[in-house]
N, C-alpha and C positions, 0 to 999 in steps of 0.2 A: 772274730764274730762281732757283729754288729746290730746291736739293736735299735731302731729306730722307729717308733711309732708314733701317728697322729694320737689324740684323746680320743679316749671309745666316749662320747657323748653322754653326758648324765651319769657314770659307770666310774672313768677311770681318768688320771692328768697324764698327760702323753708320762711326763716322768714314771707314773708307778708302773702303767704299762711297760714301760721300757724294764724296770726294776722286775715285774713276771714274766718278762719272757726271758730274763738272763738266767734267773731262778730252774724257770723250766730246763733251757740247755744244759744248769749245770747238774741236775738230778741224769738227765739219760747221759750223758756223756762224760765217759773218764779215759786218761785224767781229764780234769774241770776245763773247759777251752777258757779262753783269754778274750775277755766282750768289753766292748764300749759301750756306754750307753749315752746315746743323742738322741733326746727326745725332741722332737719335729709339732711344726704347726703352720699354717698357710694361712694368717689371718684370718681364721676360725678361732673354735677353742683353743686354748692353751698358746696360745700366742704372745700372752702376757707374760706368763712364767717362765716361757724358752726365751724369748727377747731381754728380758730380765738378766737370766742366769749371763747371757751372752756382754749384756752392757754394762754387767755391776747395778742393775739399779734397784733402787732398794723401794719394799711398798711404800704407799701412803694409803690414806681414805681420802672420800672426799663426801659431802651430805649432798645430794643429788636430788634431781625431778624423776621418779622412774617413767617406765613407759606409759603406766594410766594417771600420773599423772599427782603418783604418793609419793611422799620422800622416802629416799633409802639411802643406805651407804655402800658408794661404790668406791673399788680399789683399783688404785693406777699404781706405777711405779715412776720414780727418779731417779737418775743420777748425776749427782749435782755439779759432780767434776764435768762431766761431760755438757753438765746442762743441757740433757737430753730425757723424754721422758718417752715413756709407751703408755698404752691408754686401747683399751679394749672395747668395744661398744656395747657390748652383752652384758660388761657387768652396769649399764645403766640404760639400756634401750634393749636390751635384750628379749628377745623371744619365750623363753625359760622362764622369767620373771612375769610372764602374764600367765595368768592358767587357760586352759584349754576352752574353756565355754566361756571364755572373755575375748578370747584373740579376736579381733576386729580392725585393721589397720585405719579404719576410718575414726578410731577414737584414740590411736595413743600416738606418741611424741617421742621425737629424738630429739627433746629439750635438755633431755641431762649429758648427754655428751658431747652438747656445746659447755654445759659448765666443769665437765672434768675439762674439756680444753683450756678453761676459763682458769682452772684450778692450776693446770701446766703453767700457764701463763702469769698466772700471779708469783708462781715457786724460781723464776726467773728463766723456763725450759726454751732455748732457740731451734732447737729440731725435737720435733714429735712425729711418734709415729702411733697410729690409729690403725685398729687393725678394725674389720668392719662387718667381719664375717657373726652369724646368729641374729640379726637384729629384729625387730618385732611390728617394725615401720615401713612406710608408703608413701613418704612426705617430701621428699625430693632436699631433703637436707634444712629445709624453713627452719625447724625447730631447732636445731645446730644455732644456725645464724642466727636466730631470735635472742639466743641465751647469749652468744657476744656480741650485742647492740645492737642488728638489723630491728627493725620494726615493722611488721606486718600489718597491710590495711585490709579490713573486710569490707565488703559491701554492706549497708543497713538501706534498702529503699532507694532513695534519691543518694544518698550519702555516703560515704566512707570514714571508720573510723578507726584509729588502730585495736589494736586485738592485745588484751592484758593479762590475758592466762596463754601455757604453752600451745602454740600450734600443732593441730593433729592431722593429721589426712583427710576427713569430714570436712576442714576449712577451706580445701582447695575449690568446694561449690560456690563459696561467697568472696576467694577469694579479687581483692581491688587492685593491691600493689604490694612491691616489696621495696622499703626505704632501707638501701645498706650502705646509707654514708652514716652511721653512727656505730657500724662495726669495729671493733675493738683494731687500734691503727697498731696493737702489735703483732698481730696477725701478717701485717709487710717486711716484719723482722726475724722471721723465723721460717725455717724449711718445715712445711707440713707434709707430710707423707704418708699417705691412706694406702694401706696394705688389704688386698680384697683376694676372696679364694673363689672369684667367680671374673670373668671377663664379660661379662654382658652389657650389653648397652643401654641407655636411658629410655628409648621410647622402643614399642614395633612390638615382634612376635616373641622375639625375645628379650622384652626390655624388663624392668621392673616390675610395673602394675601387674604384664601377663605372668612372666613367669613366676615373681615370686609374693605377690597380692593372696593366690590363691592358700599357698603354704603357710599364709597368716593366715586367713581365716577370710580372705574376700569371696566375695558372690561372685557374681557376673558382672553385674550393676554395675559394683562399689568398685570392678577391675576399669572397668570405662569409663568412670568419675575419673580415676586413679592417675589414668592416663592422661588423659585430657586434662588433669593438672599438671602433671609433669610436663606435660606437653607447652602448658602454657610457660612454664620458669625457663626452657629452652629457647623459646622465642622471645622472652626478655632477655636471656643472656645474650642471644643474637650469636651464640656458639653451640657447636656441639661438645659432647666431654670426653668419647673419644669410648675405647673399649674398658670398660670395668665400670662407665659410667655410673651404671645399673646397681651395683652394690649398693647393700644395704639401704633396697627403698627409696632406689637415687641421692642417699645419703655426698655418696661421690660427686656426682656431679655439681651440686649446690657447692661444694667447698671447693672442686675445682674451678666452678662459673665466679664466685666471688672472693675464694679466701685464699688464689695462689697455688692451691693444693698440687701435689703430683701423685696418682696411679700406679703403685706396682706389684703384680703376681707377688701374691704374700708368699706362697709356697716359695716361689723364686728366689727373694732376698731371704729369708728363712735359711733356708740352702746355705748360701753364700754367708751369711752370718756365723753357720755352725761351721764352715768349711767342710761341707758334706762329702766333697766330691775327694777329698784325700781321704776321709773316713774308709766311704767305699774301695777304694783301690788298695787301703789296708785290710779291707775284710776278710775272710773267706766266705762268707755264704753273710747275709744281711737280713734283719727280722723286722718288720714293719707290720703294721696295720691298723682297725677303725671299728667304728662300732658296726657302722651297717657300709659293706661295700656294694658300692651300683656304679651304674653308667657315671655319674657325675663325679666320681671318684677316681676319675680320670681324663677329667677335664683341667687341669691346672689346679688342683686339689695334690696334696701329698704324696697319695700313695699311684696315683700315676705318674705323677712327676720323680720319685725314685725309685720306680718302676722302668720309667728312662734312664735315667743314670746309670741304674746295674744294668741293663742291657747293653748302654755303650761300653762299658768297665767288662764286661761279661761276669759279672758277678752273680751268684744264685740269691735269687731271692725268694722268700716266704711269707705273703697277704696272711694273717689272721683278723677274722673279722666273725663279728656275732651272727653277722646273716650276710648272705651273699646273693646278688639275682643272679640268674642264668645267663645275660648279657655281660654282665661284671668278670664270671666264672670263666666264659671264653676272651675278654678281652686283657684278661690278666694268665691266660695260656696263650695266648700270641706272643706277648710282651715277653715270655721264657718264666712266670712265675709260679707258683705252686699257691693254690688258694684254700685256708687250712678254715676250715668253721669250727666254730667253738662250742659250740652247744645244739646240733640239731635236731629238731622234735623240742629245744626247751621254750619256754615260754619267755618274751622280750625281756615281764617282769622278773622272772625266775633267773635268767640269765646277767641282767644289768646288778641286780642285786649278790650277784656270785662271780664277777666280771673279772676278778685279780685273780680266786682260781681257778676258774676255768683258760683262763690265758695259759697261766702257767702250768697245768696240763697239759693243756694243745701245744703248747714248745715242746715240753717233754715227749708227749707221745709221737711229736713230727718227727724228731730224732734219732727218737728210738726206733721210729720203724726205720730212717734213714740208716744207721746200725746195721739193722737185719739183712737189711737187702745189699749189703758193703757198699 
């Protein structure tokens, strides 16, 4: 058996989930089966800790710009043998990190995960990888670049002058110019790697501003500002940035358009990091799942993506998830999967706050009914 789950959001680390759902198998089931546990992440949550465990790298801190714009302390990892670090954008640009009746993409900054990059960069790191998923921004990556040498011009009147606090989505109405010959030249020594759990593109219906402006906290307005800045840094690249652009607020594209960057399905390498796919083909049956499963959670997200796998493997698999829509429910019965809720009728708070056992109940009681029915 096999357990492998994304992070239930807010609730649980892909690890502990994984650690309740072996719990749960082994209560219904004797003797005890024999479970692995791979906990999974797609450049989302916990991306930090699985990539970690995967490359040996050990934490650090770093004192960072948060998203409005306060200092905090964000955690990367290293490994120095490798000279390789990971670096997660949520814990310093994060969505989480702003409260609810703040979120506004027009006032915060992806300035501090130009300075954890900053911070790789000083620890001697040659490959990084940035995972980009949660983020809390709209800024098409300016505030990245700002924080390794770019200089941002605003408009004043007749004038341009550069801009000496972090760049926010707001600035993209005045913004003049972007000077990134003073961008940090060890940025052309090292392989960047931005791991995204979304493919979307930088501008259009489904670009950044549209689809995910709103889920920060944008209007209408502030989504067409939005655009029509990003739109503008496109047209200075004089490139496009290809599919994934769109992560994190067009966070991707800026580091592709100036910093060399390379794009890849976080889920994907994820995967291939854990050696997921021998995992599976050892299983007998595979335990997965998320906090809220929907349509998008099966867009190149985790639990559709080894939702594939065991179906090519024909392996059975089992979604538990806190809440499920009814598109989610049938497209994970196509797939051959069984979709187990963990708490229905409970309340989000009620359930995220009880989220290790109600997991391991819901393994238990899948089990056991699976038991009964031989």
């Amino acid at each position: 058996m096999l357990a492998a789950p994304n992070a239930f959001k807010g609730s649980l680390t892909a690890g502990d989930a994984a650690r309740a759902l072996a719990r749960g198998a082994r209560k219904a089931l004797r003797p005890a089966p024999q479970i692995r546990l791979c906990p999974l992440a797609d450049g989302g949550d916990d991306t930090l800790e699985v990539l970690s465990g995967v490359f040996g790298a050990r934490p650090r801190r770093a004192r960072v710009t948060g998203p409005l714009g306060r200092p905090l302390q964000a955690r990367w990892a290293y490994a120095p043998r490798r000279r390789l670090a990971v670096i997660e954008m949520a814990r310093a640009s994060g969505l989480a990190l702003v409260p609810p009746s703040l979120r506004n993409p027009e006032k915060t900054t992806a300035f501090g995960t130009g300075e954890l990059l900053r911070a790789a960069l000083d620890a001697g790191a040659r490959t990084v990888y940035l995972a980009l998923g949660g983020s809390a921004t709209v800024e098409g990556g300016v505030g990245v670049l700002q924080a390794l040498g770019a200089t941002v011009f605003l408009r004043e009147g007749d004038r341009s002058s550069p801009l000496t606090r972090p760049f926010v989505g707001g600035d993209f109405s005045r913004l003049a110019s972007l000077d990134v010959e003073g961008l940090d030249p060890r940025l052309k020594k090292i392989r960047l790697v931005l791991l995204t759990d979304v493919r979307n593109p930088l501008l259009g219906a489904g670009g950044a501003a549209r689809v995910f402006g709103p889920q920060k906290g944008a209007t209408p307005a502030q989504v067409r500002r939005l655009e029509k800045g990003l739109a503008l840094l496109e047209r200075w690249a004089g490139k496009g940035a290809g599919p994934g652009g769109g992560a994190a607020g067009g966070v991707a594209a800026g580091l592709v358009f100036w910093a060399g960057a390379r794009v890849l399905a976080g889920a994907s390498f994820v995967f291939d990091a854990v050696n997921l796919k021998r995992h599976v083909r050892w299983a007998d049956v595979v335990l997965t799942g998320e906090g809220r499963l929907d349509d998008t959670s099966f867009g190149g997200k985790t639990v559709g993506g080894l939702a594939n796998r065991c179906r090519r493997e024909k392996t059975p698999l089992a979604i538990f998830a806190g809440s499920a829509t009814p598109g989610a429910r049938r497209r994970g019965a196509r797939l051959g999967a069984a979709v187990v809720p963990l708490a229905p009728g409970l309340s989000t708070g009620r359930a995220m706050a009880r989220a290790a056992a109600l997991l391991e109940k819901a393994a238990a009681d899948y089990f056991a009914g699976r038991v009964r029915r031989g």
